[in-house]
C-alpha positions as CSV (number, residue, x, y, z in Angstrom):
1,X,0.0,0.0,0.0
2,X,1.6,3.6,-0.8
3,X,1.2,6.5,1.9
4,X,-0.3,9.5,0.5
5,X,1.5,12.6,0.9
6,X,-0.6,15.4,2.6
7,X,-1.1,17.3,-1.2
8,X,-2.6,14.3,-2.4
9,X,-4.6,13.5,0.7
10,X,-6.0,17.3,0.1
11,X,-6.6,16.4,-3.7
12,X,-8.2,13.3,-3.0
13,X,-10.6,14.6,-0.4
14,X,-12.4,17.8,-2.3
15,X,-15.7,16.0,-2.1
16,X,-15.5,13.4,0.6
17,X,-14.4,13.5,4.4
18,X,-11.6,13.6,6.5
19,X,-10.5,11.2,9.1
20,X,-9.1,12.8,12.5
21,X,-5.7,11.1,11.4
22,X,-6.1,12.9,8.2
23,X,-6.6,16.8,9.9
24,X,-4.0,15.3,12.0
25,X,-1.6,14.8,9.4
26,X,-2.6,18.4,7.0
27,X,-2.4,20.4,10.4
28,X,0.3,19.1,12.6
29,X,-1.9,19.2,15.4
30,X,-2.3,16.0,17.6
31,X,-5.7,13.9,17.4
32,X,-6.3,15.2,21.5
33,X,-5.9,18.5,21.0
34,X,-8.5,18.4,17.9
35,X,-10.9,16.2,20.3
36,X,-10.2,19.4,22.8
37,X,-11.2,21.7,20.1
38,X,-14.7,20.1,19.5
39,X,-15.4,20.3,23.1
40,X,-14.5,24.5,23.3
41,X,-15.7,25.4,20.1
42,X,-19.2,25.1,19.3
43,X,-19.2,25.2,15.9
44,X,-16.6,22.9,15.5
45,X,-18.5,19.6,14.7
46,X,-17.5,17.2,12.7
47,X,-20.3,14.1,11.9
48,X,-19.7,10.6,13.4
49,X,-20.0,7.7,11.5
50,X,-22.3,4.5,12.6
51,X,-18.7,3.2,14.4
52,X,-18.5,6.6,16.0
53,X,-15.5,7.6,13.8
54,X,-15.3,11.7,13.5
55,X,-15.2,12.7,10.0
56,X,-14.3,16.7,9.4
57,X,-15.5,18.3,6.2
58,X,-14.0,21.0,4.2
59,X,-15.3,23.7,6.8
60,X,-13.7,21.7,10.0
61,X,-10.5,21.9,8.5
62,X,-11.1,25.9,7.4
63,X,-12.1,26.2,11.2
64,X,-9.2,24.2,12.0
65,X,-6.5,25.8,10.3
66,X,-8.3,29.2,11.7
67,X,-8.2,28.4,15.4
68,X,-4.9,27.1,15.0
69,X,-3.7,30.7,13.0
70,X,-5.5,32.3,16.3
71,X,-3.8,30.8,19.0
72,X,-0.2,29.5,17.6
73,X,0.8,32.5,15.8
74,X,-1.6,35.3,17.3
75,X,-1.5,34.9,20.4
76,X,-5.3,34.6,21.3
77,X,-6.2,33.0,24.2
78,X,-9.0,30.7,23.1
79,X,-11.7,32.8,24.4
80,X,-10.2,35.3,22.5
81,X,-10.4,33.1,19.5
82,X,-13.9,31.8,20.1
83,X,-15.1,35.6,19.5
84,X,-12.8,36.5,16.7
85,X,-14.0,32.8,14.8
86,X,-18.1,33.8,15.4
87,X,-17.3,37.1,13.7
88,X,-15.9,35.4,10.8
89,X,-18.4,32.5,10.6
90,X,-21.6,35.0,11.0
91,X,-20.1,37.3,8.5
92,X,-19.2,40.3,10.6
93,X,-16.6,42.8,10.3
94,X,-14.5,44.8,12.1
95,X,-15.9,48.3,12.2
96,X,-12.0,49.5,11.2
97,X,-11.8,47.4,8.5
98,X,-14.9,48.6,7.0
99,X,-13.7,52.3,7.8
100,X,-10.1,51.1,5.8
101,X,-12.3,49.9,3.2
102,X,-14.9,52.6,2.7
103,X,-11.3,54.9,2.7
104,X,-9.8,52.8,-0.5
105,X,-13.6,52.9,-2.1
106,X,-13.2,56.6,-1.7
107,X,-9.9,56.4,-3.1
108,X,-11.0,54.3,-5.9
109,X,-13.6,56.0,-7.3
110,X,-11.3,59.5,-7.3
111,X,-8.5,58.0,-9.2
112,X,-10.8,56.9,-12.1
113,X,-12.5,60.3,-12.3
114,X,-8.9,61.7,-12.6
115,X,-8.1,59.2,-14.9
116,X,-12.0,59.6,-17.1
117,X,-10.2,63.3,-17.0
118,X,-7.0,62.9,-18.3
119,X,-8.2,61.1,-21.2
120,X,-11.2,63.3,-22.2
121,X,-8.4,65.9,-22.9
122,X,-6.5,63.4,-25.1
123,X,-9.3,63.2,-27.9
124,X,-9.9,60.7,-29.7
């Protein structure tokens, strides 16, 4: 039998599940600590099978590799992390990032009425 490198293990799961070996394996995190995980982040649920194996979909992994960006290179605590990961998963923003973003909108939309300018006095 050949082992599958974690590239392939990725390509061959797009539409099926992963085993907790498999997260294991993509993340570098230990099975226990994942099994931790479920049991401090609500919306970290992966299905069981009938044998009571967990199997993690595409999202459990994306919530994986998130909690794991949170608290290994951030620095958040993993209350800290719960609130920053409900933002993201309901969709809400950081007010300052919408201010930074209504800013380059701004920005944006002066730059091509310089630009509409600048070639209305070139002619056709």
């Amino acid at each position: 039998m050949v082992k599958k490198t974690k590239s392939e293990k990725e390509k061959t799961a797009v539409s099926s599940f992963y085993t907790i070996g498999d997260v294991a394996e993509l993340t570098g995190i230990k099975t226990y600590v994942l099994r931790y995980w479920e049991k401090e982040f609500p919306f970290l649920q992966p299905i069981k099978n009938k044998a009571g194996h967990r199997l993690y979909t595409k999202r459990d992994v994306f919530i994986i590799r998130s909690i794991q960006e949170l608290l290994y290179q951030k620095g958040y605590s993993i209350a800290g992390a719960k609130k920053v990961l409900w933002k993201i998963l309901l969709g809400e923003q950081d007010s300052s990032m919408k201010q930074i973003l209504k800013e380059l909108q701004e920005d944006l939309k002066e730059l091509v009425s310089i630009l509409d300018k600048n070639l209305s006095t070139l002619g056709p």
